[in-house]
KEDO-992914 format. One line per 8 residues: number of its first residue (from 1); their letters; for each residue y, z, x of N, C-alpha, C. Coordinates in Angstrom, 2 decimals. Atoms other than C-alpha are relative to their C-alpha. Layout:
<pts>
NUM) A) Y Z X Y Z X Y Z X | ...
</pts>
This chain:
<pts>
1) XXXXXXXX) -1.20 -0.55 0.61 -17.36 -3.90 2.74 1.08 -1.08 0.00 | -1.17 0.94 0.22 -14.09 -6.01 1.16 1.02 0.58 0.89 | -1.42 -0.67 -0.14 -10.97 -6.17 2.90 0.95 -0.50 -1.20 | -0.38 0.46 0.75 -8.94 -6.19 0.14 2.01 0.20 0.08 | -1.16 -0.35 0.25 -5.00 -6.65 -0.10 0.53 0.39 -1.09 | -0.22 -0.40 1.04 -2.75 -4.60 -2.15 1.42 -0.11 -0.04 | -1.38 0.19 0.00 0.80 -6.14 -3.07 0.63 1.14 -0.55 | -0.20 -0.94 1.26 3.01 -3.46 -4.84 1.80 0.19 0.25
9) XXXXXXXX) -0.96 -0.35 0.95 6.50 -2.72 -6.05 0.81 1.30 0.39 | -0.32 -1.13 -0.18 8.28 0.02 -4.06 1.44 0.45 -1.00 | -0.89 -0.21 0.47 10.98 2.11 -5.61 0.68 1.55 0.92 | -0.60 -1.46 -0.52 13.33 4.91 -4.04 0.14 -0.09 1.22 | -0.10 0.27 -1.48 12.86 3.72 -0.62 1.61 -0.41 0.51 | -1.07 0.28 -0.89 16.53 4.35 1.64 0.13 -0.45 0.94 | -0.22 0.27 -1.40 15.65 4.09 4.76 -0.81 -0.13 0.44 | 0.68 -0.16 -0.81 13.32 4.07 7.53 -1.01 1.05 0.11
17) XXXXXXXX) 0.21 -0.92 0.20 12.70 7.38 6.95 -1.29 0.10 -0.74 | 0.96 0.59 0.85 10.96 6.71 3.88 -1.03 -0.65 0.24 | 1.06 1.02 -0.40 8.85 3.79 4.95 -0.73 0.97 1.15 | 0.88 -0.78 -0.63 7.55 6.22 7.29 -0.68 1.13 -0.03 | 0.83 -0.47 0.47 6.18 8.54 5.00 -0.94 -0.69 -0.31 | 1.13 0.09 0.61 4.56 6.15 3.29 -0.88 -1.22 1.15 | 1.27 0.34 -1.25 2.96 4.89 6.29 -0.83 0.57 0.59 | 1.18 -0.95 -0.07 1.83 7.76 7.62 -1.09 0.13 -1.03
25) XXXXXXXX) 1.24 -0.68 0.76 -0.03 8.73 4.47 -0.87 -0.95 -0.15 | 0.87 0.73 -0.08 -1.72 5.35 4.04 -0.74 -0.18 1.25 | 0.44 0.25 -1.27 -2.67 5.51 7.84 -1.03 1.17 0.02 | 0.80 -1.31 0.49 -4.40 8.82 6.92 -1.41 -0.85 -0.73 | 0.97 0.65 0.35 -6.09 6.67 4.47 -0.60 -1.46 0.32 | 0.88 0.64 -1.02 -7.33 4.39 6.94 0.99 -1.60 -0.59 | -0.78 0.97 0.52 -4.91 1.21 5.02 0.68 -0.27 1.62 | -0.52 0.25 -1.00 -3.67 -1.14 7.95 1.45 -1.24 -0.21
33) XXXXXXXX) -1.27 0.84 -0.25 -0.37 -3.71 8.49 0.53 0.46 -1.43 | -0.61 0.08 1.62 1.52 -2.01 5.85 1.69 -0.84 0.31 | -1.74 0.76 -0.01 5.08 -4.67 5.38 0.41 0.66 -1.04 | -0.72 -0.36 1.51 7.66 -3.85 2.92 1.89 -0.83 0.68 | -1.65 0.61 -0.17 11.13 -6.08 2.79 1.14 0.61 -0.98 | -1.46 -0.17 0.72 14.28 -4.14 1.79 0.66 -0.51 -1.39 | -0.57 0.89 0.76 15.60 -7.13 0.09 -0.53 -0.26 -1.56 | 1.08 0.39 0.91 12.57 -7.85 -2.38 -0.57 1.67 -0.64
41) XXXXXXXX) 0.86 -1.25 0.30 11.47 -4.08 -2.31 -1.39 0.02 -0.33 | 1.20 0.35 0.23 8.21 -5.40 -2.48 -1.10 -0.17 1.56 | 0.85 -0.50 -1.30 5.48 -4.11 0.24 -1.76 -0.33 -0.30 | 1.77 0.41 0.25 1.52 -4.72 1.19 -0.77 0.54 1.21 | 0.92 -0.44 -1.54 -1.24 -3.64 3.26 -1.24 -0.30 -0.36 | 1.62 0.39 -0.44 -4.86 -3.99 3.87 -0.66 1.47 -0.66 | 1.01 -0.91 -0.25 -7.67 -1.58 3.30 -0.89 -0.38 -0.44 | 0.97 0.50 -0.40 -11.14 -1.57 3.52 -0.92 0.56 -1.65
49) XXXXXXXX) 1.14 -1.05 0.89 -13.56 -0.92 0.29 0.44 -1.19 -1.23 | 0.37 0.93 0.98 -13.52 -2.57 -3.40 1.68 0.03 -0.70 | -1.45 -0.06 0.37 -10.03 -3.38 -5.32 -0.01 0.93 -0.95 | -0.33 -1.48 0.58 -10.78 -0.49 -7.60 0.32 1.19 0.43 | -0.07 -1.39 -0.28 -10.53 1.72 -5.42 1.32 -0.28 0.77 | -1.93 0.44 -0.24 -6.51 0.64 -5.28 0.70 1.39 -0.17 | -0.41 -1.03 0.22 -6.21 3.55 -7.28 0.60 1.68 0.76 | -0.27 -1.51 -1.13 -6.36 6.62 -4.45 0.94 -1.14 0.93
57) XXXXXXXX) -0.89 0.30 -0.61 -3.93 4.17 -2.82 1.89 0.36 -0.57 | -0.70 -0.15 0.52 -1.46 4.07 -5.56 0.48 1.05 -0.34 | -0.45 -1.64 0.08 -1.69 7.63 -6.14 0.90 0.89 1.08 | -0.67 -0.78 -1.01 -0.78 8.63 -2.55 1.57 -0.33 0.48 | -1.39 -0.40 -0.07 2.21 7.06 -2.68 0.83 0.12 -0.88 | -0.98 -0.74 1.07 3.15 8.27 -5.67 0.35 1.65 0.88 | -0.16 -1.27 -0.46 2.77 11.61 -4.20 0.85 0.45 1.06 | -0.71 -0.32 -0.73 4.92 10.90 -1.47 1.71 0.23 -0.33
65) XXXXXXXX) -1.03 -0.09 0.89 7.44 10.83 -4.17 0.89 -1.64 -0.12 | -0.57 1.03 0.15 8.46 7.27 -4.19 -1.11 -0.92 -1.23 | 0.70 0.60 0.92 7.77 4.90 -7.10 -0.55 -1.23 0.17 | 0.63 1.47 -0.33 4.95 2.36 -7.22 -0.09 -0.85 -0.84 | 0.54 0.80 0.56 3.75 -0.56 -8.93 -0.68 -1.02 0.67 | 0.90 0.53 -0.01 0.83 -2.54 -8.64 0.59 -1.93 -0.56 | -0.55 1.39 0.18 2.01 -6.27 -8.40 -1.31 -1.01 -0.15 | 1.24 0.71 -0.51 -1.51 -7.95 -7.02 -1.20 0.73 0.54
73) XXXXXXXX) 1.02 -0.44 -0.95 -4.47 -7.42 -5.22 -1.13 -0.76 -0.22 | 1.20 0.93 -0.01 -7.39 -9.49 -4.17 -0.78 0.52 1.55 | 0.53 -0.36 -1.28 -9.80 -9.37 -1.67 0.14 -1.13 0.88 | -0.33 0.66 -1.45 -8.82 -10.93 1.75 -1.11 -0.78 0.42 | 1.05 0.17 -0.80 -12.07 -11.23 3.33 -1.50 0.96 -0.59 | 1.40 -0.38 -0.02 -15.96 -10.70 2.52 -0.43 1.27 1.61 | 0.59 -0.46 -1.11 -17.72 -8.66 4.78 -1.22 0.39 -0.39 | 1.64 -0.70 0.68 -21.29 -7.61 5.11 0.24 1.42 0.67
</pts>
């Protein structure tokens, strides 16, 4: 299995608050070191599986009600 990173494009994010929805829910979906800088509004994390399957990432935090975009994504690391 890939680890693949997924750069992306937050929007709506105030506070702390925020960033800790959408941590929890990616932590749900198993996604690890999620960053995100204020300044740039631009955040990333890890998870484990193929870069198509970005999609059930991008979705969940749409759902947490904050807006995404899809900046990058590559895979990190091979794995067998």
């Amino acid at each position: 299995m890939n680890k693949v990173r997924l750069v992306v494009k937050l929007t709506g994010i105030r506070c702390a608050g925020c960033l800790n929805s959408i941590d929890r829910i990616l932590t749900i979906l198993d996604a690890e070191k999620f960053e995100y800088d204020f300044y740039s509004t631009i955040g990333s994390f890890y998870f484990k599986g193929e870069i198509e399957d970005e999609i059930t990432y991008l979705k969940a935090i749409e759902k947490t009600g904050y807006g995404v975009m899809k900046l990058s994504s590559y895979i990190d690391k091979l794995e067998d």
